[in-house]
C-alpha positions as CSV (number, residue, x, y, z in Angstrom):
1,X,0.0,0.0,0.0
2,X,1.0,3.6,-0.7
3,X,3.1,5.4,2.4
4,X,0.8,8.3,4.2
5,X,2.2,11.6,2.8
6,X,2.7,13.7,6.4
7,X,4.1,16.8,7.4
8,X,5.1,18.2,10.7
9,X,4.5,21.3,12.6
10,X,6.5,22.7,15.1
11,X,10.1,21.5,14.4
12,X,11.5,21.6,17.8
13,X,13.4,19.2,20.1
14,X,10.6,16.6,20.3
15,X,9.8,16.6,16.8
16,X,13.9,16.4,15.8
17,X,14.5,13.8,18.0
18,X,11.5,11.7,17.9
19,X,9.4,12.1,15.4
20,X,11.0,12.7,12.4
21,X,13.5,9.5,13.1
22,X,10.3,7.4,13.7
23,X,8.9,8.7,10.6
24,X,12.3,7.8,8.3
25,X,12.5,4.2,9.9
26,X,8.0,3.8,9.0
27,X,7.5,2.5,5.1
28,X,4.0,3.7,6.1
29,X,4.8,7.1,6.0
30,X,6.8,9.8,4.1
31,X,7.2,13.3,5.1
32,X,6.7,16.0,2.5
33,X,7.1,18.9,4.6
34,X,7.6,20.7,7.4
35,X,6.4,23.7,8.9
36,X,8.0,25.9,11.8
37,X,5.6,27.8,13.7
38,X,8.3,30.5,15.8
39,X,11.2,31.4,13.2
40,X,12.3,30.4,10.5
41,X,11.7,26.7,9.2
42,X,14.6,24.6,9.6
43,X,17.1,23.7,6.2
44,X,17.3,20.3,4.5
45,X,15.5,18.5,2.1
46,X,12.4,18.1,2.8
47,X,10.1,21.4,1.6
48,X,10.2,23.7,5.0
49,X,7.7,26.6,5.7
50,X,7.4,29.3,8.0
51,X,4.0,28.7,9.0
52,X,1.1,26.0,9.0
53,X,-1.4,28.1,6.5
54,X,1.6,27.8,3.8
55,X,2.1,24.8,4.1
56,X,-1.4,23.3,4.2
57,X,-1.9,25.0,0.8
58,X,0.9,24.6,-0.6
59,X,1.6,21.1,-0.6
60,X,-1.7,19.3,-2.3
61,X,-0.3,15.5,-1.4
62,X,-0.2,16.7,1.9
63,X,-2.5,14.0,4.0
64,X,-1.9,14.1,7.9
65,X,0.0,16.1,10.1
66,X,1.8,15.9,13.5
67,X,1.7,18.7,15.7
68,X,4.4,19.2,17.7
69,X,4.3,22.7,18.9
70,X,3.9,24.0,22.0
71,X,0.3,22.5,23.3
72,X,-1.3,26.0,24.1
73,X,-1.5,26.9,20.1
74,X,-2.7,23.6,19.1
75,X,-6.1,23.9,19.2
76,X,-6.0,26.6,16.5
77,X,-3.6,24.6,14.1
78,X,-4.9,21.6,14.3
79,X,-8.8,22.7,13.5
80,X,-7.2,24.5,10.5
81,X,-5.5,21.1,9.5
82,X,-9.4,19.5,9.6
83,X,-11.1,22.3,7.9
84,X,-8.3,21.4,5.5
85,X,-9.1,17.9,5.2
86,X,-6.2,16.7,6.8
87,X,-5.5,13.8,9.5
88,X,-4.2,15.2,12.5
89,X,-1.9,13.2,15.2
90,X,-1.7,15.5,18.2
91,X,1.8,15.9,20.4
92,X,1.2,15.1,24.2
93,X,-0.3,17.0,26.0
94,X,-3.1,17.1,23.2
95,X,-4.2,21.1,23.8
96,X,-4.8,23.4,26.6
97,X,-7.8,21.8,28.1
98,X,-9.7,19.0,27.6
99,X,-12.8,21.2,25.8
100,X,-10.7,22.2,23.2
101,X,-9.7,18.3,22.4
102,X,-13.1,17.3,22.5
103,X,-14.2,20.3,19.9
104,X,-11.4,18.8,17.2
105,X,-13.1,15.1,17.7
106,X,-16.0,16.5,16.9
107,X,-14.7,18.0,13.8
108,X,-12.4,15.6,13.2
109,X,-16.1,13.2,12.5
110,X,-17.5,15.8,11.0
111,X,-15.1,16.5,8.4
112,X,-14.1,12.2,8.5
113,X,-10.7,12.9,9.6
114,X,-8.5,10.9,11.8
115,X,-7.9,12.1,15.4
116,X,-4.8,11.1,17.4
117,X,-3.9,12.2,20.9
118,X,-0.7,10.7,21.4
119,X,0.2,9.8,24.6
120,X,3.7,7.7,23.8
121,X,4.0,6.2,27.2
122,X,0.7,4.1,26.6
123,X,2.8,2.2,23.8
124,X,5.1,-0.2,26.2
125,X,4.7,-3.7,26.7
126,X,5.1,-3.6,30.2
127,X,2.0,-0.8,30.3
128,X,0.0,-3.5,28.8
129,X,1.3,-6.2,30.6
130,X,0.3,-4.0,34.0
131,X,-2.7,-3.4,33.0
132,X,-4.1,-6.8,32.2
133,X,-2.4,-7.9,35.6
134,X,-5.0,-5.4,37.3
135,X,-7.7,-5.7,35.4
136,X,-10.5,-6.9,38.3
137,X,-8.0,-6.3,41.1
138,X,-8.6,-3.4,43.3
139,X,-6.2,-0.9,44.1
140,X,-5.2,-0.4,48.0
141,X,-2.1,1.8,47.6
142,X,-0.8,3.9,44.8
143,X,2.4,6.2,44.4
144,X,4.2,7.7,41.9
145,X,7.8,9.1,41.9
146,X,8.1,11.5,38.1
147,X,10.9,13.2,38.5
148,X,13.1,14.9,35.8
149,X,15.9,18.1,35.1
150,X,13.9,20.4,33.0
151,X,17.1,21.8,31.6
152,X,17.2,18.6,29.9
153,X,14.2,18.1,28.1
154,X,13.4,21.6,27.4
155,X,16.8,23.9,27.4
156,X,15.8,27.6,27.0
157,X,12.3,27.3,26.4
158,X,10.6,30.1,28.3
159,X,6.9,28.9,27.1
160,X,7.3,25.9,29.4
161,X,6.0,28.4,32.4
162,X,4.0,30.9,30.7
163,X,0.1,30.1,30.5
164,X,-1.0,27.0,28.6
165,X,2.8,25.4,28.9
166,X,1.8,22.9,31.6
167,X,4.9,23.0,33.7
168,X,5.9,20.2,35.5
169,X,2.9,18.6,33.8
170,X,4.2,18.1,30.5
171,X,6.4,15.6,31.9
172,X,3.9,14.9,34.6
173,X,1.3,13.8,32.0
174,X,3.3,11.0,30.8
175,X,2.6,8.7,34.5
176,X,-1.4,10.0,34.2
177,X,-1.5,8.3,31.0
178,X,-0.2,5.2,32.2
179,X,-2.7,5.7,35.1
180,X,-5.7,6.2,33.4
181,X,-4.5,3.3,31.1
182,X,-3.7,0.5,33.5
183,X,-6.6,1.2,36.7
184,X,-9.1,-1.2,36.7
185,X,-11.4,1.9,37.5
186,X,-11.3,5.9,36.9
187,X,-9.2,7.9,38.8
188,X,-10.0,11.4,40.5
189,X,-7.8,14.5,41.5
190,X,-8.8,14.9,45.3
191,X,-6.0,17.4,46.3
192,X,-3.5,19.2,44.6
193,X,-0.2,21.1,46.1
194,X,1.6,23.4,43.6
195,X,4.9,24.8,43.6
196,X,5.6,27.6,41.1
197,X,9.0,29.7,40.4
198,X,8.9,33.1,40.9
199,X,6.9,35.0,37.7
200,X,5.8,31.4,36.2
201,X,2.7,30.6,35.4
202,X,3.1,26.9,35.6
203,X,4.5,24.6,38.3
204,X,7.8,23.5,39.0
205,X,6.4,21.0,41.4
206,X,3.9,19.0,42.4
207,X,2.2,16.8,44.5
208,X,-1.3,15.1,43.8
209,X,-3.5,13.3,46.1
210,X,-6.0,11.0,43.9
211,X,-8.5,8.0,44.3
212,X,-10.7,5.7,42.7
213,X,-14.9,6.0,43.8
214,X,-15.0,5.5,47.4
215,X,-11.2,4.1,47.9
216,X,-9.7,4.7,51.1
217,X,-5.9,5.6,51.7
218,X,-2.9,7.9,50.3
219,X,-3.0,7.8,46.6
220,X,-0.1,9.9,46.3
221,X,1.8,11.3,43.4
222,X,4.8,13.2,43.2
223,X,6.0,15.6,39.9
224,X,9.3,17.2,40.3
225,X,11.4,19.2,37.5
226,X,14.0,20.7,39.6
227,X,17.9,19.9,39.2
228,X,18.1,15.9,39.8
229,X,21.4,13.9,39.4
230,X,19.3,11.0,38.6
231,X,15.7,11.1,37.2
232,X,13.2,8.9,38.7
233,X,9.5,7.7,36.6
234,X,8.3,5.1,38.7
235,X,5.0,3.7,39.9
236,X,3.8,1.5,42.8
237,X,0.7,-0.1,43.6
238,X,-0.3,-2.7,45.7
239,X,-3.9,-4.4,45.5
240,X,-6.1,-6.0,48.4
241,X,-5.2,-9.8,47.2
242,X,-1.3,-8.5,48.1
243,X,-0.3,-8.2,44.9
244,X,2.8,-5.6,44.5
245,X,3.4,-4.5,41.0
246,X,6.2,-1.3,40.0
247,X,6.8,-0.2,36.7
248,X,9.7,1.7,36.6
249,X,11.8,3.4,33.1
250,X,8.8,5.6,32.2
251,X,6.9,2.6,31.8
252,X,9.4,0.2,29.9
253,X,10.1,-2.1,33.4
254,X,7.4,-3.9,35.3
255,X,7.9,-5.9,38.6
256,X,5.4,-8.4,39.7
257,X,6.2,-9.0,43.6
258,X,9.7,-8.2,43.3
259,X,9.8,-10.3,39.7
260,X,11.1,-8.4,36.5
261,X,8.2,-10.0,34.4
262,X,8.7,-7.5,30.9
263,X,12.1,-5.4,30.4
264,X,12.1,-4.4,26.6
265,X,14.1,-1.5,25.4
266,X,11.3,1.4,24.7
267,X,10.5,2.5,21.4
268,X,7.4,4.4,21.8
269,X,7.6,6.6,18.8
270,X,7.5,3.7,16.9
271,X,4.7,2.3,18.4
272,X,2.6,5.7,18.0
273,X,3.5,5.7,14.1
274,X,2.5,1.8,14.1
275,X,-0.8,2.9,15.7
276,X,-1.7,6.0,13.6
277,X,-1.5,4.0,10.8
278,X,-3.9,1.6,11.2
279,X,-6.1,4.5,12.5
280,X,-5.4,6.1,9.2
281,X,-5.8,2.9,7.0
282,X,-9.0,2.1,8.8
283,X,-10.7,5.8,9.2
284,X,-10.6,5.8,13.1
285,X,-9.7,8.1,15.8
286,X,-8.1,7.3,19.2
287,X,-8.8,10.3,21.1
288,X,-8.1,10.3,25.3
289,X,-8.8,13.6,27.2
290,X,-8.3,11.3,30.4
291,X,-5.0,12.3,31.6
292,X,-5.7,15.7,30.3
293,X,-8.8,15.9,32.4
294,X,-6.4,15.1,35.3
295,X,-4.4,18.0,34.8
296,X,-6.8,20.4,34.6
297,X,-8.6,19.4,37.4
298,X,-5.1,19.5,39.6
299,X,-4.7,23.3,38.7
300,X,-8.6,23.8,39.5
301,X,-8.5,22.4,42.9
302,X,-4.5,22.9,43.4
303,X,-3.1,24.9,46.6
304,X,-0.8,27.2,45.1
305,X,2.8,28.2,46.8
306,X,5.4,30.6,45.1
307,X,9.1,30.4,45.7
308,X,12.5,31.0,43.7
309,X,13.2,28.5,42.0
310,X,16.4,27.1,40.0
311,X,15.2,26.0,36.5
């Protein structure tokens, strides 16, 4: 069958280091173009614009696009990419709130488009494997350890803690995906504790206590971007028939009672671009505003406390 002829917008660190490798090492796909929403489009061979419109009229093979920009603009690009009669796979987190995902869905139908909120921890084997193992369990005891150096994953990018840039929850949203994912039943923000650097507008920190319908007990998860020497993404959770289970490496690990039962080497981008195509090849969205959900109702109901900061 033919390759899916896909550009990408926003041609920043996640889209250089992720996506555009998955999409060379895919058959399914071929990119065609590229468009750079703040400056100029980066050089190469593949056509490069400075901005979406351009591109989406400018390149008539043009099929789907990934949007990789900064999540608080996405809304607007990606409804421009439906009018246009595009497919649209959607960056993590998907937009600013969970309204404005739920407004492209229902374009997305009504234009018979292809939706994608890509959430790339959900595509791991151990994720899976954890799930299945609670499926019909119930959960006594949850906690999560996400900790990571900002400077790392998003050197010199000021939008991180303006409005709309999520904070520690762009990492953050990463372990409520697998949440959402692997719980035998929904999960609910009870209290919220949020720790933002002087003149952000999004955490640095933060800690989250959640539960399930009427669970008792400390459900208790912990974000963290400050300087770390080593980064910790790490979940436990123990059920009332004594089962302990821990994934651990962002999802890629999974312990069962102190047994390493799945340890593959993670290739999540992969696995999104597997995915999106047979969404694409069979006309079907996968849209989740779960773990989105979870983060907006953490910075309705979260205690805020300002403090300097190192970033």
């Amino acid at each position: 069958m033919e390759p899916h002829q896909i550009g990408i917008i926003g041609v920043g660190k996640i889209a250089r280091d992720r996506h555009m490798p998955s999409i060379a090492a895919d058959p399914a796909f071929n990119l065609v173009a590229l468009a750079n929403v703040a400056g100029a489009p980066p050089e190469g061979m593949i056509p490069a614009f400075g901005g979406y419109a351009e591109m989406l009229q400018r390149v008539p093979e043009l099929q789907a696009v990934a949007i990789c920009t900064p999540p608080g603009v996405r809304h607007s690009i990606a409804r421009a990419a439906l009018l246009a009669g595009k497919h649209v796979l959607l960056e993590k987190p998907p937009a600013a709130t969970p309204e404005q995902v739920l407004d492209l869905h229902q374009l997305a139908e009504q234009r018979r488009c292809v939706l994608f909120t890509a959430y790339h921890s959900h595509f791991n084997a151990a994720v899976d494997e954890a799930k299945r193992r609670l499926s019909g369990r119930t959960v006594t005891h949850l906690t999560v350890d996400w900790k990571e150096d900002v400077r790392k994953w998003h050197p010199g990018q000021d939008w991180i803690w303006r409005r709309g840039g999520f904070g520690v929850f762009d990492s953050g949203i990463n372990a409520l995906s697998i949440l959402t994912r692997i719980l035998p039943r929904p999960v609910s923000v009870r209290t919220a504790e949020l720790l933002f650097p002087a003149d952000a507008e999004a955490p640095i920190a933060a800690t989250l206590h959640l539960g399930a319908g009427d669970s008792s007990g400390d459900w208790r998860v912990d974000f963290d971007w400050r300087p770390i020497a080593a980064e910790i993404r790490e979940m436990a959770i123990v059920t009332d028939d004594g089962m302990r289970l821990k994934l651990s490496s962002s999802g890629g690990r999974l312990e069962i009672n102190g047994v390493t039962v799945v340890a593959q080497e993670r290739a999540e981008y992969a696995g999104i671009y597997r995915h999106f195509d047979a969404l694409l090849r069979n006309r079907t969205s996968d849209v989740d505003v779960r773990p989105l959900q979870l983060v907006a109702d953490s910075f309705r109901q979260g205690r805020r406390t300002d403090r300097n900061s190192a970033q």
